[in-house]
N, C-alpha and C positions, 0 to 999 in steps of 0.2 A: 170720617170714621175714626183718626188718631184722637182727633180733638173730644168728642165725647167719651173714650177711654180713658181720657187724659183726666176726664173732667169726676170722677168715677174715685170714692174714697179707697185708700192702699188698705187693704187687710191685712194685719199682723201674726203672729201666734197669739193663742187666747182672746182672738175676739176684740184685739186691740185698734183702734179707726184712726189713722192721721188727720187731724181738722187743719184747714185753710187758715192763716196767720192770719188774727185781726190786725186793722188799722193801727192799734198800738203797739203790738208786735215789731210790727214793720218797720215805725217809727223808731222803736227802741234798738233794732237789728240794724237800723242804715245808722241812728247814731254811734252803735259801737264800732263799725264798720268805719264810719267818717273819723272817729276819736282813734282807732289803731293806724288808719292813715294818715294823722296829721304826727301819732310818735313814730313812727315806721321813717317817716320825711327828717325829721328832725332828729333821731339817734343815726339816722345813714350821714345825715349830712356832717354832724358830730363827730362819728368815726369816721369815714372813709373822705372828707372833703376837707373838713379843717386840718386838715396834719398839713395839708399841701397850700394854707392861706395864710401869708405871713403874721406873724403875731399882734404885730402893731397894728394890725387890720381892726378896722370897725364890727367885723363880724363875729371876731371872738367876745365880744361884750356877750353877746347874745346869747353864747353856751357856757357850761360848768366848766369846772377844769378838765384836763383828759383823764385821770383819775375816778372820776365817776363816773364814767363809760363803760370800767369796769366793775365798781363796786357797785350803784346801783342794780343790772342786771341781774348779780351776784345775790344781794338781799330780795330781790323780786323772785327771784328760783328758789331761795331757801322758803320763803313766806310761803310759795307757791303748795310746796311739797310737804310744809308743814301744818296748809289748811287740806292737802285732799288727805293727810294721815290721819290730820283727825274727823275729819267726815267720814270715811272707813272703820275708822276705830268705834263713834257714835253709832254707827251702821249696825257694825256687828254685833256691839253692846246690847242695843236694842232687841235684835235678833237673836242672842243665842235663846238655845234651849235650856230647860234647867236640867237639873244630871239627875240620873234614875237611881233612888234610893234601891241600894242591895238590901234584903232581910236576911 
């Protein structure tokens, strides 16, 4: 009985219907998924594993300096904030109304 409810489109306000992810959805959704887990692996190991691997070590080849551990992040958040501002701003633009002539 779950299961056939389960199977049952979500109804939103306005008549809105959730559709089932195609096949490339899917695909596209486990590759962002697998591409945030392999920087997820590689900025933890960066910050919190190299500080404690001595320098001369082979495995510091392999990452930036510590230096951009910070500053990268730092430009990804600014970038971040300054593509949803202007998506918002595009948004609104679009949208406004025009203003009502007074006689």
């Amino acid at each position: 009985m779950l299961r056939s409810a389960m199977k049952q489109p979500v109804v939103i306000a306005r008549d809105l219907t959730l559709v089932e992810a195609t096949g490339a959805d899917q695909v596209v959704g486990m590759g962002l998924v697998g591409f945030s887990l392999v920087v997820f692996t590689y900025y933890t190991i960066w910050v919190i594993v190299l500080p404690f691997v001595d320098s001369s070590h082979v495995l510091h080849s392999y990452f930036l300096a510590r230096e951009y551990a910070v500053i990268l992040p730092a430009v990804a958040g600014l970038l971040l904030v300054l593509l949803v501002g202007t998506f918002i701003a595009i948004v609104m633009w679009r949208n406004r109304k025009p203003a009502k002539k007074i006689d």
